[in-house]
C-alpha positions in Angstrom: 33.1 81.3 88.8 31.7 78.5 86.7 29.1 76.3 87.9 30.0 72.5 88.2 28.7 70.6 85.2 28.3 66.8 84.5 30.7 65.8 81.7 29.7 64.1 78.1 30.2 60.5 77.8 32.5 60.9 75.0 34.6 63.6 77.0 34.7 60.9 80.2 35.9 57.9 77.7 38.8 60.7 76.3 39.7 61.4 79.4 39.9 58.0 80.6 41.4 56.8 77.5 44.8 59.4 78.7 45.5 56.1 80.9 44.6 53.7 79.5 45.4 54.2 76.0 48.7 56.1 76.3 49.5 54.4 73.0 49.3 51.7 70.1 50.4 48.9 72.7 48.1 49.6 75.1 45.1 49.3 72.7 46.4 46.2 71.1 47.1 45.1 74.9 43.5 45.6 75.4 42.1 44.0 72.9 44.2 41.1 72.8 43.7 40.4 76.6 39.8 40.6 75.9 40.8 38.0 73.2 42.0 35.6 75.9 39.8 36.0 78.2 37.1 34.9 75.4 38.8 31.9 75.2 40.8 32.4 72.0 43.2 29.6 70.7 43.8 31.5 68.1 45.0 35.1 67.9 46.0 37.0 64.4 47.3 40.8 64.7 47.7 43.4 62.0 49.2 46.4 62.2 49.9 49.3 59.8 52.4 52.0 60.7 53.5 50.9 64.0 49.4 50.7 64.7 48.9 54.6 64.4 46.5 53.8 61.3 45.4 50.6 62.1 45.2 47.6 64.5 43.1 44.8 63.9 42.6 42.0 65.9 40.9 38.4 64.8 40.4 36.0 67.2 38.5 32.3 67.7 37.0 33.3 71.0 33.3 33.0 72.1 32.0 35.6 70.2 29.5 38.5 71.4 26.0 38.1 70.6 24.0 40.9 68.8 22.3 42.8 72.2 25.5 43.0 73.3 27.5 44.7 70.5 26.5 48.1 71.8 26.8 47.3 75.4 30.7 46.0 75.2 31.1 49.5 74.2 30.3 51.2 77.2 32.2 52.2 79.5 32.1 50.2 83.2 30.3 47.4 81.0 31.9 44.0 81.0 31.1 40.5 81.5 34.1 39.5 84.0 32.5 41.3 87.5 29.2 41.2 89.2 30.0 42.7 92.5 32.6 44.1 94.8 33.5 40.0 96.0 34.4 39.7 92.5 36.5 42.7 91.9 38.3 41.3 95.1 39.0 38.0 93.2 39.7 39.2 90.1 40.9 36.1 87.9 40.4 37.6 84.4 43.0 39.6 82.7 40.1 42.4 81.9 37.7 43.6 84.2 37.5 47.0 84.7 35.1 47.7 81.6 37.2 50.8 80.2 39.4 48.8 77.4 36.7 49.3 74.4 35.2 52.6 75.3 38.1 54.2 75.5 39.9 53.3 72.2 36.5 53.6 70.9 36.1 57.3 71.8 39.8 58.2 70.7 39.2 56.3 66.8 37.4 54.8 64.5 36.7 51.4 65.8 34.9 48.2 64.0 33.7 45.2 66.0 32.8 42.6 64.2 31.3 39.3 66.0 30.1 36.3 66.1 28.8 34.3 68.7 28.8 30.4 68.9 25.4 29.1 66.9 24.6 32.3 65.6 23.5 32.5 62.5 26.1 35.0 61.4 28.3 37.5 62.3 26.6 41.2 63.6 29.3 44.2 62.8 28.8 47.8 65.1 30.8 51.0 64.5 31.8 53.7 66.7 33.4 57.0 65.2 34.5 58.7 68.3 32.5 57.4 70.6 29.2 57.8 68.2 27.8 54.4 67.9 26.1 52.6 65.0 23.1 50.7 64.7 24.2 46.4 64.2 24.3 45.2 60.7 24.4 41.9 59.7 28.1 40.8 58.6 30.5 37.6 57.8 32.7 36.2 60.1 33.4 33.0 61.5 32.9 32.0 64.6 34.8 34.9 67.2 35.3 38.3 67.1 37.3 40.9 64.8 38.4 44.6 65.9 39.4 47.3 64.0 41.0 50.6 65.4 41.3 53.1 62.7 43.3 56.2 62.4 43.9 56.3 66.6 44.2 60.3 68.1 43.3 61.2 64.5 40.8 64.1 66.0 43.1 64.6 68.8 46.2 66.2 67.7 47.6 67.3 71.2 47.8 63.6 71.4 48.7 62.6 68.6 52.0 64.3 68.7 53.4 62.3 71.7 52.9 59.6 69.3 56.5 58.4 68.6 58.1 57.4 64.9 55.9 54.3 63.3 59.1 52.2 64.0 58.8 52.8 67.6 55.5 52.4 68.2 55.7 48.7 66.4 58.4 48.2 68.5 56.3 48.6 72.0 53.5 46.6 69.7 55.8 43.6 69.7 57.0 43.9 73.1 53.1 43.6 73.9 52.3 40.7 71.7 55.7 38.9 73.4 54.5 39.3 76.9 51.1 38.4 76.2 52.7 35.1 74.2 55.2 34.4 76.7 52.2 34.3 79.4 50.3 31.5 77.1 52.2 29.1 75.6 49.4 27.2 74.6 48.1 29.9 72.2 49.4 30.4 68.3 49.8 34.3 68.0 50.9 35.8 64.5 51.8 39.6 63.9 52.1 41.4 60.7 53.1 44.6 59.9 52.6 46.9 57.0 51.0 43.8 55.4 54.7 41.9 55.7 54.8 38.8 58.5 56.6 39.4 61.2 56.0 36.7 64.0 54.4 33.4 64.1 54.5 31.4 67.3 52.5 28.0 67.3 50.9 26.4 70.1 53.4 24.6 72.2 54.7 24.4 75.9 57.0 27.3 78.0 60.2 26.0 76.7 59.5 26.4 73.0 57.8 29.6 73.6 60.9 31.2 75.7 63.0 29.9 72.5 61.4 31.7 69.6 61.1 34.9 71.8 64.1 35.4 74.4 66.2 33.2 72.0 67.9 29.6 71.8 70.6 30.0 74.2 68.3 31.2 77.3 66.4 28.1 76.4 69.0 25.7 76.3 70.5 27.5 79.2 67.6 28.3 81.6 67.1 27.0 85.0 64.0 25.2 85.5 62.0 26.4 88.4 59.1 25.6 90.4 58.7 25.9 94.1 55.1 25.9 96.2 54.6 27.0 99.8 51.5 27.3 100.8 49.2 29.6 98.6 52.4 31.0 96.4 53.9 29.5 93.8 56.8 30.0 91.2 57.5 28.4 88.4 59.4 29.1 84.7 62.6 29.8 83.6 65.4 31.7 85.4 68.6 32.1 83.1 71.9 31.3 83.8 74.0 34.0 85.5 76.8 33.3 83.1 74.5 34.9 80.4 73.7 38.2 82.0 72.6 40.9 79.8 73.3 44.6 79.6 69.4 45.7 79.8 66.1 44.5 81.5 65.1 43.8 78.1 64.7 39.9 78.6 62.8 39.9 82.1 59.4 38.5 82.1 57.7 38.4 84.9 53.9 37.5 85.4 51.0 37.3 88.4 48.5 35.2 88.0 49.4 35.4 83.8 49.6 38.7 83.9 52.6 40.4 82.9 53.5 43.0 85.8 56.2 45.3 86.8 56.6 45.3 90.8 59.2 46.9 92.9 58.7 44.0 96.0 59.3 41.6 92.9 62.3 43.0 91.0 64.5 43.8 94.3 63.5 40.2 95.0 65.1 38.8 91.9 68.2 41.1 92.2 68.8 40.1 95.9 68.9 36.3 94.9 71.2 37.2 91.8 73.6 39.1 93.6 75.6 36.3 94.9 76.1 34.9 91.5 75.8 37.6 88.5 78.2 40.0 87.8 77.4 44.0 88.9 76.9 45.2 86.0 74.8 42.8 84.2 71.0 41.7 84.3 69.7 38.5 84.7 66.9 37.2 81.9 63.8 35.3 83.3 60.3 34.4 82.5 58.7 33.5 85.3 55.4 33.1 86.9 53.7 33.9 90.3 50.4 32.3 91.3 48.3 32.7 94.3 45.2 33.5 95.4 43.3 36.3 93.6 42.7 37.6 97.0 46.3 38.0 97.5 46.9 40.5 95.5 44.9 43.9 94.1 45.2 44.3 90.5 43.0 47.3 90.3 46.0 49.8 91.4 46.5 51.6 88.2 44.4 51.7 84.3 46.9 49.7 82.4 46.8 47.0 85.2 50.8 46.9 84.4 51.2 47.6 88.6 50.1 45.1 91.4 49.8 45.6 95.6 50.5 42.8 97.3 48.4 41.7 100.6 51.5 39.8 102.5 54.6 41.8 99.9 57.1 40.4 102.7 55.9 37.3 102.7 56.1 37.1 98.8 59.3 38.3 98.9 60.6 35.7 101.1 59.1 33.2 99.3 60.4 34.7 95.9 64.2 35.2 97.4 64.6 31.6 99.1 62.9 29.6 95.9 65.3 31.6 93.4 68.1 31.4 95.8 67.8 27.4 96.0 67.3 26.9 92.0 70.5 29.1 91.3 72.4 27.3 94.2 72.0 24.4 92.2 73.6 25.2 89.4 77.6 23.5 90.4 80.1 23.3 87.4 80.1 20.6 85.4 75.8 20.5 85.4 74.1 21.2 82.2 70.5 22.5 82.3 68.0 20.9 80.6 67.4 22.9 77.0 65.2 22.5 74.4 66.9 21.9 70.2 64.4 24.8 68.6 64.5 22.4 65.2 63.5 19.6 66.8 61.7 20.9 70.1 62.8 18.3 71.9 64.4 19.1 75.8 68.0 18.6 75.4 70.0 16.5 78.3 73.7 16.3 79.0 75.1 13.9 76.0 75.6 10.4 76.7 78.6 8.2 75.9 79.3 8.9 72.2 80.9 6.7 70.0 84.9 7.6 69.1 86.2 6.1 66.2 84.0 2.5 66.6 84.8 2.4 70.2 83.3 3.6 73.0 84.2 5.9 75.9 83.3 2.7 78.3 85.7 0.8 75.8 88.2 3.2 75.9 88.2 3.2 80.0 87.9 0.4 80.7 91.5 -0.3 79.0 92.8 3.0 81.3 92.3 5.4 78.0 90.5 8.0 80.5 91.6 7.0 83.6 93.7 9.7 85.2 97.4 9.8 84.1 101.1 11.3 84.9 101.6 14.0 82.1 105.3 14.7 80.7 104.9 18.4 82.0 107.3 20.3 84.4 104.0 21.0 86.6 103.7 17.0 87.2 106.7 17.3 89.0 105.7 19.7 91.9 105.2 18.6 95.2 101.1 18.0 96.7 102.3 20.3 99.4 99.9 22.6 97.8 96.9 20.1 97.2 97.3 19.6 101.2 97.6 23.6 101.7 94.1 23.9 99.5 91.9 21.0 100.2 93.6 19.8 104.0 90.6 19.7 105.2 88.9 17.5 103.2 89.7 13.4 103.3 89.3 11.0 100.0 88.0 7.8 101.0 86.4 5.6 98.1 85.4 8.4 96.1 83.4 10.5 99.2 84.6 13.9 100.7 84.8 14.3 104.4 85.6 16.9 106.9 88.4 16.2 108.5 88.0 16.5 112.2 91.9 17.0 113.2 93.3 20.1 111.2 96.9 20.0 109.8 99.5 19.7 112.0 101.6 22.4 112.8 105.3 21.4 112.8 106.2 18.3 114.8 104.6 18.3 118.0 102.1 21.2 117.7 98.3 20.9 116.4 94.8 23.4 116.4 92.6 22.2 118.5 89.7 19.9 116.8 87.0 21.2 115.1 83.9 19.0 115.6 81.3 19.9 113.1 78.0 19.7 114.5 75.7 16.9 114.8 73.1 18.1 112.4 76.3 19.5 109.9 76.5 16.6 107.0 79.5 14.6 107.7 80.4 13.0 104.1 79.9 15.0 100.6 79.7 12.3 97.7 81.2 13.4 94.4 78.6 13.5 91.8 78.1 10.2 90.2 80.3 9.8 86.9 78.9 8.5 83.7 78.8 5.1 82.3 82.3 5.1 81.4 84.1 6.7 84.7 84.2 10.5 83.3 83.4 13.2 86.1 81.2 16.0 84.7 84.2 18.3 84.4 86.5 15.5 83.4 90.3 15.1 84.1 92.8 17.4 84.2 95.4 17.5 81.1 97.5 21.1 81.8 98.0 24.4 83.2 97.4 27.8 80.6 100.1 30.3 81.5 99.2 29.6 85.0 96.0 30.6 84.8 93.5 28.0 83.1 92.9 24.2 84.2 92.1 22.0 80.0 89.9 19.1 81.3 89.0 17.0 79.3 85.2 15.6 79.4 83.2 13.0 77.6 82.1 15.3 75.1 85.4 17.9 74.3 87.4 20.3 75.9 86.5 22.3 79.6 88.8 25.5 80.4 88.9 26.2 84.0 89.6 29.9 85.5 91.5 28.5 88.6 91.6 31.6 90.9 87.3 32.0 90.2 86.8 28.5 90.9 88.7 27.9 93.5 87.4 31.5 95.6 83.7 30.3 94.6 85.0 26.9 96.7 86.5 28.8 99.6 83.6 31.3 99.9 80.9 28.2 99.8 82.9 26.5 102.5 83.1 29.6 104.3 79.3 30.4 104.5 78.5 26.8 105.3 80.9 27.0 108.1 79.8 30.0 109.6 76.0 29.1 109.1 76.8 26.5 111.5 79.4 28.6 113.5 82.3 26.5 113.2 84.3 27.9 111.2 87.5 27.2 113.0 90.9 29.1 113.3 94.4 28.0 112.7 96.8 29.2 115.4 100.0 30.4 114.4 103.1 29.5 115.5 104.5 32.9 115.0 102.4 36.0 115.4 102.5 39.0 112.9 102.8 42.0 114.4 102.3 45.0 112.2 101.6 48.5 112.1 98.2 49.5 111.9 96.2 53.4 112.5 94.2 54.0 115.7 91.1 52.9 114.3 92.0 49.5 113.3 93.2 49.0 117.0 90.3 50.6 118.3 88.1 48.2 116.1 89.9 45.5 117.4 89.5 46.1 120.7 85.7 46.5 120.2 84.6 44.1 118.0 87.3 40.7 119.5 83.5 38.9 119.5 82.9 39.6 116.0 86.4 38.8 115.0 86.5 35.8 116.7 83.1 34.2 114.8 85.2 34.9 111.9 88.1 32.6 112.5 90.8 35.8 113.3 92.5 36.0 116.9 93.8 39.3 117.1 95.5 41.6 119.7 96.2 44.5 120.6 100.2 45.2 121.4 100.5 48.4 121.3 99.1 51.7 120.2 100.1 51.5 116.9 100.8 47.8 116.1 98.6 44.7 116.0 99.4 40.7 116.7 98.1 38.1 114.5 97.4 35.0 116.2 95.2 32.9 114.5 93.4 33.1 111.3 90.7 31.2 109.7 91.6 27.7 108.7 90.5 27.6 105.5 92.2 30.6 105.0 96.0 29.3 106.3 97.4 30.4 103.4 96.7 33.5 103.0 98.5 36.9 103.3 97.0 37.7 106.6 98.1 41.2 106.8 96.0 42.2 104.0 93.2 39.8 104.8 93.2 41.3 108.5 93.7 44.7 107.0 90.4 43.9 104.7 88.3 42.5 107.6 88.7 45.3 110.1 88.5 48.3 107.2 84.6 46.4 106.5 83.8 46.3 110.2 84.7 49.7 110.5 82.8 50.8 107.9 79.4 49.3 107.9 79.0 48.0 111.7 79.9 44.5 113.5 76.1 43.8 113.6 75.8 44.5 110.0 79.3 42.3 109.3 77.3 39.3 110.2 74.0 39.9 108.2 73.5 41.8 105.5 77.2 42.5 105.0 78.0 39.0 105.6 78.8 37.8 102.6 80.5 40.5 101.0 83.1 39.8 104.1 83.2 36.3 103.4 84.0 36.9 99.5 86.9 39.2 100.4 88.0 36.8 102.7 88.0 34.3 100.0 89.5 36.0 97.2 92.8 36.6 99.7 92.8 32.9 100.3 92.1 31.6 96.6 94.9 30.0 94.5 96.6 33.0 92.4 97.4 33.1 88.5 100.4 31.8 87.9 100.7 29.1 91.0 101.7 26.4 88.9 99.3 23.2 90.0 99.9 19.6 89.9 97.5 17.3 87.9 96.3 15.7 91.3 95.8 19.4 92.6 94.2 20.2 89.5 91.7 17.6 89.5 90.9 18.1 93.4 90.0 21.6 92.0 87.9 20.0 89.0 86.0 17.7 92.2 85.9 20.5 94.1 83.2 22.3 91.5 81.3 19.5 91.0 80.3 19.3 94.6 80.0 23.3 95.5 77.0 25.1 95.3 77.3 28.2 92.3 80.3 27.2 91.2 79.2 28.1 87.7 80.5 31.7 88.6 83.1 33.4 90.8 81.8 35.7 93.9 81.9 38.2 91.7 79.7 37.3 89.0 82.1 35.8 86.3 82.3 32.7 84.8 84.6 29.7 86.9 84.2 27.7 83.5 83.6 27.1 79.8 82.9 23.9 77.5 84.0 23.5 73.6 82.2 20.1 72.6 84.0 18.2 69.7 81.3 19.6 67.2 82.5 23.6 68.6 85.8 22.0 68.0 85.3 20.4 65.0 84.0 23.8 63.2 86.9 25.6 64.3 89.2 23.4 62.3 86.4 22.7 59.3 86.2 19.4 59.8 83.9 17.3 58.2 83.0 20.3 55.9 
């Protein structure tokens, strides 16, 4: 058997170098990171084929001096840790010492440097880990590193290389997260000696333009949320603009750009309510706490993180994103940023209409709500009172209304009195200047199935049935958070047929039922009474809603009905007791929807995920017809 035998340097530095420099990226990662941490402002990158043949990095940082040329070299050198308190606080992006002496041993590798009143530059090179003696060279004040020809001497590697396109790719992806994770930085990229990115110095909002694109940055939801030692703050994107992939995820620790399971399950849990299932949401977002919190010396490429207190981060993660998308109600208009100009977009004020204002124009009744020659302004508010009967108008503020409909002459529910701590009056968002409600007022029905509203600033199409379920299932929630969510008796029972397990579930979950607003009973065998249902679900086909309930109580457990199912029963029961397409509305019942959204929590998007709403400004309108061109 062989006897054990110390390995070469240059063999330890190729082996490490298998993690750490699994590719171009990860050297430009590297370097770029030790860029930063120098204190660079300014960071130039060049790249030739994809950075198989070269990477060069030029930075303004603070420069190594000429004694320490060699030593940066090294492996388990570095300048960021002293002791094992440090490596518990790590606060740099680099500190494990391996970044240099690995590329270093794997290429050809030039580090040019100059530190701040020296006299000149000093310029070491290292041809597979063989190092040079320093030379005197020109640069100004920072540092410059070449990697040459990388794997060139190690052609097992070299072939898990991918095409030159690819590997630029993941080269830009790098540069992008590293960019995203400081604004405050001008980064340029070339490749093949052509410019392909230039980002100035500037703040988040700017940055999140030029690289995740205009719309997520005049779309985003602003975030940032503190308990404690934690912290979140960035730029969360709309659910309405889901992707396909996870290409547009950003997520950072302590600036650096990490990929953590605690983390991503986070962010899909607070998204599920709102996004639909198949799509992604885009973010860039950022996580600070104390070093100490979290170990960041899990893996080489520093890519992976362990957090000390992961459920605690995970709470705080899920509530803060929760509370920033329940924000977003219809009609609301994030803050964005115009990339020409860079200036943060807000909702447009009163613009001016042919010399006269929109406060002009109201104040002689121009926008005040009106009847409409259609056959829809005809029908009867029976349905307003069927949808929104629990709700009172008084001077412009919603309240619950603590006697339900009556039912027929002499025959009522019994009250439901909210709790004390429950909020007792809802006001309607405050309208503009000139009396126009964010979503505007309500001009027609589309084939039964879209609310035209018109706003301040154009057009706004409605999807009735989303909106109105998004309503119900908020109401729902609320009301069960605070356990009154009462039921409406009814006159009449329905008795129907229904399979031994549905009568068994009934008779052993009447509890569960019961916090859910249904009174059901058992007649017989094989057939089920409907007694009461939930009130804000009068309407309903309460066959199929019943049907619905007790299959998901079957299924998953009464216990988990009323946690982690919860919602998912509550959404069902809302999309049986939602408005259907072609229910033709009145213009009273369609603004009551339109007041409805302004006031409910994610109403920007069905239970499901979809869209409740859309807005065409005049200028979107304008283009369509060409005019002015």
């Amino acid at each position: 058997m062989p006897r054990i035998q110390v390995l070469s340097d240059t063999l330890v530095n190729q082996i490490a170098a298998g993690e750490v420099v699994e590719r171009p990226a990860n050297a430009l990662k590297e370097l770029l990171e030790n860029s930063i941490d120098a204190g660079a402002e300014n960071l130039n990158v060049e790249l030739i084929a994809g950075g198989t043949k070269l990477i060069k990095v030029i930075d303004d940082g603070g420069g190594i001096g000429r004694d320490d040329l060699a030593l940066a070299l090294h492996r388990h050198a570095t300048s960021k840790i002293r002791d094992f308190d440090d490596l518990q606080r790590v606060s740099t992006l680099g500190f494990r010492g391996e970044g240099l002496a690995s590329i270093s041993s794997v290429s050809r590798l030039v580090l040019t440097s100059r530190e701040a009143g020296g006299a000149h530059a000093w310029r070491v090179d290292a041809d597979h880990g063989r190092l040079s003696e320093p030379e005197p060279a020109a640069l100004a004040l920072g540092t410059m590193i070449e990697v040459h020809d990388l794997y060139y001497q190690l052609p097992a590697r070299r072939k898990f290389l991918k095409s030159d396109s690819t590997e630029y790719a993941h080269c830009a992806d790098m540069v992008q997260r590293l960019a995203l994770a400081n604004p405050g930085k001008q980064f340029t990229l070339s490749h093949n000696g052509r410019a392909q990115l230039r980002l100035l110095a500037g703040d988040l909002l700017k940055r999140a333009a030029a690289i995740l694109g205009d719309e997520f940055a005049a779309s985003a939801i602003a975030i940032d949320e503190a308990a404690g030692p934690l912290r979140i703050y960035g730029l969360t994107g709309s659910p309405t603009l889901g992707k396909s992939s996870r290409d547009g995820q950003y997520f950072f620790v302590n600036g650096r750009f990490v990929r953590d399971k605690v983390i991503q399950h986070a962010l899909r849990e607070a998204y599920r309510d709102v996004l639909h299932h198949d799509r992604h949401a885009a973010y860039c977002l950022f996580l600070d706490l104390d070093p100490d919190g979290v170990d960041v010396n899990v893996h080489p490429t520093k890519i992976e993180v362990r957090f000390r207190e992961s459920q605690a981060v995970y709470r705080f993660l899920l509530h803060s994103l929760k509370k920033a998308l329940a924000a977003t109600k219809a009609g609301t208009m994030p803050a964005g940023i115009d990339p020409e100009t860079g200036e943060v977009l807000v909702p447009p004020p009163s613009i001016q209409t042919a010399g006269q204002s929109y406060a002009d124009l109201a104040a002689r009744g121009a926008y005040s709500q009106q009847a409409m020659p259609l056959p829809v302004a005809n029908e009867p508010m029976a349905l307003y009172d069927r949808m929104f009967g629990d709700l009172r108008r008084n001077d412009g503020v919603a309240t619950l209304d603590a006697r339900p409909p009556a039912l027929g002459s002499d025959q009522a529910t019994p009250a439901w009195n909210p709790s004390a701590t429950a909020p007792q009056t809802t006001p309607f968002p405050a309208h503009n200047d000139a009396g126009i409600p964010p979503l505007g007022f309500a001009l027609a029905q589309l084939h039964g199935v879209y609310v035209l509203s018109q706003t301040a600033d154009g057009l706004i199409v409605v999807d009735m049935h989303a909106a109105h379920e998004r309503v119900v299932y908020e109401k729902l929630k609320n009301a069960l958070d605070l356990e009154q969510l009462p039921t409406q008796p009814l006159l009449i029972p329905h008795v129907f047929p229904a399979d031994r397990l549905d009568v068994a579930t009934v008779e052993d979950h009447g509890e569960t039922l019961a916090r859910l607003g249904f009174d059901l009973s058992v007649q017989s065998p094989t057939l089920l009474a409907i007694r009461g249902v939930p009130l804000l679900l009068k309407d309903a086909d309460v066959v199929e809603l019943a049907k619905s309930v007790l299959s998901d109580i079957r299924d998953v457990g009464a216990s988990q009905v009323l946690t982690g199912r919860r919602n998912e029963i509550l959404a069902t029961m809302a999309c049986h007791g939602s408005v259907r397409a072609n229910r033709a509305l009145t213009i009273p019942e369609m603004n009551a929807l339109l007041r409805e959204m302004e006031i409910t929590e994610r109403s920007g998007q069905c239970n499901h995920g979809r869209p409740t709403w859309f807005r065409l400004t005049m200028n979107d309108l304008d283009k369509l017809f060409m005019r002015g061109q």
